[in-house]
Phi, psi and omega in degrees: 000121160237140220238140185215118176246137175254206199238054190274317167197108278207278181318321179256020154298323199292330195267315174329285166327321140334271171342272201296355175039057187224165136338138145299168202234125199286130187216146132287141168212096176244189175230176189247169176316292165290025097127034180278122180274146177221117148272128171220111172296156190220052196159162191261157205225000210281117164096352212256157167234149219245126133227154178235123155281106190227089192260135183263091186268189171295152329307136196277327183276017154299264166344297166302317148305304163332315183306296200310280201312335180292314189266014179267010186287302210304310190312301235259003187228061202353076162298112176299327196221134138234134158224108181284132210238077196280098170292301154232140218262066160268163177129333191334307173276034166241043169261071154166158191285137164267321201218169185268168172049061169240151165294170163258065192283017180273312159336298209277305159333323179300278201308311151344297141345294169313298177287348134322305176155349190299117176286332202226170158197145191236153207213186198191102164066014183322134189278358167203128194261036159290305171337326189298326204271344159280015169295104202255044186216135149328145168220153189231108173303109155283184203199114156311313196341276193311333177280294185307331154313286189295004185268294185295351161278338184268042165256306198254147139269125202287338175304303202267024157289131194217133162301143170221126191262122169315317168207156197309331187283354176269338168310339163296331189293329182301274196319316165294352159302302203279346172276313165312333209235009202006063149226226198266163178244139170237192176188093180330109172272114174226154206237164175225092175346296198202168162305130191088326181268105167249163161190131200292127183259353205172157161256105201265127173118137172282067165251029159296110174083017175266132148290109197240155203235077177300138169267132177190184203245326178208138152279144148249255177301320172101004193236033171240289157020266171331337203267302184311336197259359164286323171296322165294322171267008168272323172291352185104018188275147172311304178220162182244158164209184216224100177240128215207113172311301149249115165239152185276298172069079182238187184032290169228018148359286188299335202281322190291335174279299162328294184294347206299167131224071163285158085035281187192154176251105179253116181251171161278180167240057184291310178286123169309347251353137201275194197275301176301296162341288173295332177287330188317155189259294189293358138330085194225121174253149165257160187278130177238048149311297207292349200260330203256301181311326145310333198259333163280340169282305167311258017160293194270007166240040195356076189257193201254152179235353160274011165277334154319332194244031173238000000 
């Protein structure tokens, strides 16, 4: 087994490697003067089954060219297994038409993938789990659920605690919260205009004098996050925080949240994190190493890897 990173998030590919008590795997991955990425693996890979950690994130399409081009180096340098290891999925939220004459590009990614050379591809919190069946490749969903439950018990007491789903469609994502944690579910009624843009219509749930605890798969703009947690405290809760898988965190995001009043914003580090990020006072990430790096490990001792999660 060998674990090889480009250079979308460099750092939790090295703590993945830490876990797993391996090398990172030697790769150049640069651009030409006209900014054309050239991959050169640097070590021999012949007989190996290969992960690439890649999440593809900003610029994704950057990023995403790295992927393609890293697993057609291994395929082309007899890699026994490629498995690509998308910590964060982008194109996700575009699986399925909104609208007429619009693409599936969560579809067409897949299919890139595929036809690259990837035998297997493993994920973290896919933003619709439907995205798996676009795949003609084993694919494995991982789940946070279990990183973040455990971040929020040694944080809260759990007597005064309430889950809360940012909008109906989240609700399964909630509801597995709120069971791990045996407690009550609320749900953020909201209308969404246009992309980025919300706005709260209602509070489904009694959370007056509750710390409530949004759930979700991605932060981007921050501003249905923001919107939700002014609206839960006008209704009474004592405080809102945020637990959030990916954040994108884009354009003026970070300053919207920092001015906000959540609590506190808790992301993973699927995503690298920017400069702003890490300076934020209310901004706290946790690692999903030990989570990503078990599930490569099972996966190359073809042991079971959805047994993490019961």
């Amino acid at each position: 087994m060998k674990v090889f990173a480009g250079n979308s998030n460099r750092q939790l590919a090295e703590a993945i490697c830490t876990y797993l008590n391996v090398p990172l795997g030697k790769a150049s991955v640069r651009r030409f003067a006209d900014q054309e990425i050239f991959v050169e693996i640097q070590e021999n890979v012949r007989g190996e089954d290969v992960f690439l950690v890649q999440p593809t994130a900003f610029p994704a399409n950057d990023h995403l060219m790295e992927l393609l081009i890293m697993i057609d180096a291994m395929r082309r340098s007899s890699a026994r297994r490629i498995t690509a290891v998308l910590p964060y999925f982008g194109y996700a939220r575009q699986d399925r038409r909104a609208s007429g004459r619009t693409p599936i590009s969560a579809k067409l990614v897949a299919n890139l993938i595929t036809e690259a050379g990837a035998d297997r591809v493993m994920t973290l919190d896919l933003h619709a789990g439907q995205i798996q069946g676009f795949f003609d490749i084993p694919t494995d969903n991982l789940f946070a659920l279990p990183v973040l439950t455990r971040d929020i018990k040694s944080h809260y007491d759990l007597s005064n605690v309430m889950v809360v789903s940012p909008d109906v469609g989240g609700v399964v994502r909630a509801r597995a919260l709120a069971k791990r944690l045996d407690c009550l579910l609320a749900i953020v009624d909201k209308r969404r205009d246009r992309p980025g843009e919300s706005e709260v219509m209602n509070i489904i749930g009694d959370i007056a004098g509750k710390d409530c605890l949004l759930i979700d798969d991605i932060v981007d703009s921050g501003g249905t996050l923001c919107n939700a947690a002014d609206a839960m405290l006008a209704q009474g809760a004592a405080s809102v925080t945020a637990y959030i898988t990916h954040g994108v965190l884009s354009g003026g995001a970070v300053t919207r949240v920092t001015s906000s009043k959540l609590r506190e914003l808790v992301i993973t580090d699927s995503i690298q994190p920017t400069t702003a990020v890490l300076s934020a006072h209310n901004i706290r990430i946790v690692t999903t190493a030990p989570l990503i790096g078990e599930a490569i490990s099972r996966t190359a001792q073809e042991e079971s890897v959805s047994s993490l999660f019961d």
